[in-house]
N, C-alpha and C positions, 0 to 999 in steps of 0.2 A: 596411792593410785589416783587421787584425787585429782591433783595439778596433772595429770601422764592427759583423763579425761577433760582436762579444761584446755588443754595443749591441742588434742586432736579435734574438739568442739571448733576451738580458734582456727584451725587447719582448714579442717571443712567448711565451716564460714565462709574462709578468704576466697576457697575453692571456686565455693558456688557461687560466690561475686562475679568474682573472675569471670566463670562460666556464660549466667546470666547477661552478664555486660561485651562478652566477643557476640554471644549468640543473636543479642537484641540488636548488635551492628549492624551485625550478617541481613537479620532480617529486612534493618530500616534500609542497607546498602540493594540490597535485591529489589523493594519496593519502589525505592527512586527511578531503577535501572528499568522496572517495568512497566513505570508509568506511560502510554502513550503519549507517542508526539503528537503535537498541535495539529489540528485539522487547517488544510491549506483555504484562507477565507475567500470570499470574492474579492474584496475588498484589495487585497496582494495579488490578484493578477492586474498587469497592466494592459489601460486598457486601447482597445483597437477599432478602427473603424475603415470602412469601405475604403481600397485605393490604397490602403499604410500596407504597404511589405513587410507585413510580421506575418510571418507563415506556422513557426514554431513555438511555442513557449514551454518550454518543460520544468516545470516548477518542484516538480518530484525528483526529477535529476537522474532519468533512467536511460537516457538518451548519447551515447558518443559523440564527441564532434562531427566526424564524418560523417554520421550518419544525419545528425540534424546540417551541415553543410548539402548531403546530398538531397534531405528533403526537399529545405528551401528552394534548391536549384529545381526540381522540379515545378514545385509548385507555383515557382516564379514566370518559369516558362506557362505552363498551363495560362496562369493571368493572362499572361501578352498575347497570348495564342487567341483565344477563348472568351477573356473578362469577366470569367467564372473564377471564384477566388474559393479556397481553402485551407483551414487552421486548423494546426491541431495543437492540444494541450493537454497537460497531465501535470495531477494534482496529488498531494500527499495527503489521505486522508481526508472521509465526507465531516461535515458537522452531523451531529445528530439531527433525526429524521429528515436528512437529506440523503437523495437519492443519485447517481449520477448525471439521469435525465432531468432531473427538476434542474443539478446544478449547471449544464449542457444550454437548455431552455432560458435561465436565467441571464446568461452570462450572453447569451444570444441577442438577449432583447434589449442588455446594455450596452455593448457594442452597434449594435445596428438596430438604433431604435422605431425607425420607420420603414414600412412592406418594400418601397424605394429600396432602402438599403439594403434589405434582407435578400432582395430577388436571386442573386447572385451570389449567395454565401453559403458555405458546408462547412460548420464546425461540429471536430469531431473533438471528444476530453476525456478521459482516462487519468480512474483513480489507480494508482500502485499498489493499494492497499487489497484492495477486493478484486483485482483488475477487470470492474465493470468498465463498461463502454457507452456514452451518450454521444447522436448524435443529431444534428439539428439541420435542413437545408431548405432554402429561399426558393421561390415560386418558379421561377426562371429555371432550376436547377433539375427540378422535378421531372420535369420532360425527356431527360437523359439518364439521371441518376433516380428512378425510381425508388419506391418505398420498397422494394423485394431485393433492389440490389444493394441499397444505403444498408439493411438492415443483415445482409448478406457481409458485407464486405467489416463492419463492428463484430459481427459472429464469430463468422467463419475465419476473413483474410487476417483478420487482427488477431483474433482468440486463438486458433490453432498454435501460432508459435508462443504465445503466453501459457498455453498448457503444457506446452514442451517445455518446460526449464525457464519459463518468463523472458523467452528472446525477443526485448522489446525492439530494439534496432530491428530486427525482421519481421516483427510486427507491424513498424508505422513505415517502413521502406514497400513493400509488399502491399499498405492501402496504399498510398502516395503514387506506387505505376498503378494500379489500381481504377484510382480516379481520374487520373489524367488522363486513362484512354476512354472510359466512359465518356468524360464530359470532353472531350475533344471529339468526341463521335466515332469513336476506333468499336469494333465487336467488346462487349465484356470477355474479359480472359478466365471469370469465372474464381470463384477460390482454391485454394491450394487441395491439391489431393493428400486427402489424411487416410496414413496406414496404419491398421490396427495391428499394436504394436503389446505383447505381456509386459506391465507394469514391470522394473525391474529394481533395483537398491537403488532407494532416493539417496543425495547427499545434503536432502533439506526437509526442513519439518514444514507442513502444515499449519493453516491460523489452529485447528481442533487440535492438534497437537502441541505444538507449543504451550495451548493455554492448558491440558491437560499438566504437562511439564511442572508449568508455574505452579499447581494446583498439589501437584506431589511437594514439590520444594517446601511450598508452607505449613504440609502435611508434618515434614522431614523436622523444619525449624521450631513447630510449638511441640513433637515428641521432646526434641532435644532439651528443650527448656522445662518440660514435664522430667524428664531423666534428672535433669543438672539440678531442680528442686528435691527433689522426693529421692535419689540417692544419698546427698548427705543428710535429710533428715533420717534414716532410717538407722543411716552406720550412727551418729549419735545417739539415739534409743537403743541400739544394737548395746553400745557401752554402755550405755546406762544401767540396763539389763546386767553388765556383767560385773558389776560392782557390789 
């Protein structure tokens, strides 16, 4: 019985290799797969100053053509109309302890680094990730686009269809007429009316969900390498016992 014992010892061995060595794939293939992407720096946006018709930049890439076609068409008009100028941008991911507004703020003061240049400028930036909203406007600006309605319109007109399903195209089309009637001097039209509506079957998880997910998975992968150890040792004591 001896060799029958050294036969199933060598069986179970290879087993657990085996085992060990799909599982540990598994794990390292999953942890690559969950690493976050790079936060988008300031540094990768390009940069803009007063008078350049860059209206759009969508660095996140949440944006359709058409729809960034029809931003810029307004927003272009508005310039000629007005001389009030407007950008918006969205980014993939804050750096750590950065906030939207700090990165908003920042990126404000680098493009348009003198009150001069600033007078006239609304940029609004949008992380993907969190879908916070910052939004920044020049002296000049103030006098039509109040702080009730600047803060209104990142709220309400933007946030609403990003809570709906993250409909970002009707998100930045919806500020875009938006602003150009304020700052053209047109009545505000107000934000979108939100109907309360019962929560119904998402077909998408949550950030708290997901990272739950990820949390069971590696729950799942060190059982499985707990099982794939401690079963073959056991059936070999099991023989050993019965010899």
């Amino acid at each position: 019985m001896s060799y029958i014992r050294s036969d199933l010892v060598g069986y179970f061995d290879r087993l657990k290799h085996r085992l060990l060595l799909s599982l540990v794939t598994i794990a390292l293939s999953m942890s690559i797969l969950a690493l976050p992407a790079q936060a988008t720096a300031i540094y990768e946006i390009p940069v803009v100053s007063a008078g350049v018709p860059t209206w759009v930049i969508d660095k996140a890439d949440v944006l359709s053509l058409s729809t960034k076609g029809e931003v810029r068409g307004k927003l272009e008009q508005l310039a000629k109309q007005t001389n009030k100028e407007v950008r918006f941008v969205t980014v993939h991911r804050l750096d750590y302890g950065e906030t939207i507004q700090t990165l908003t703020d920042k990126l404000f003061k680098k493009w348009f680094s003198d009150p001069e240049q600033q007078a006239n400028q609304v940029l609004i930036v949008l992380d993907n990730v969190t879908n916070t909203i910052g939004i920044q406007t020049g002296t000049e600006v103030k006098s039509t686009l109040t702080e009730a309605i600047a803060t209104s319109i990142i709220t309400e007109t933007m946030q609403v269809p990003l809570r709906n399903g993250n409909k970002y195209n009707q998100s930045f089309i919806g500020a875009a007429d938006r602003l150009s009637a304020v700052l053209s001097g047109q009545a505000d039209p107000g934000p979108p009316v939100v109907i309360s509506t019962p929560e119904v079957g998402r077909t998408y998880l949550k950030a708290e969900e997901t990272e739950a997910n990820r949390t069971n998975f590696l729950v799942v992968v060190i059982g499985l390498l707990i099982v794939a150890t401690v079963i073959p040792m056991a059936t070999w004591w099991w023989y050993q016992n019965q010899s």
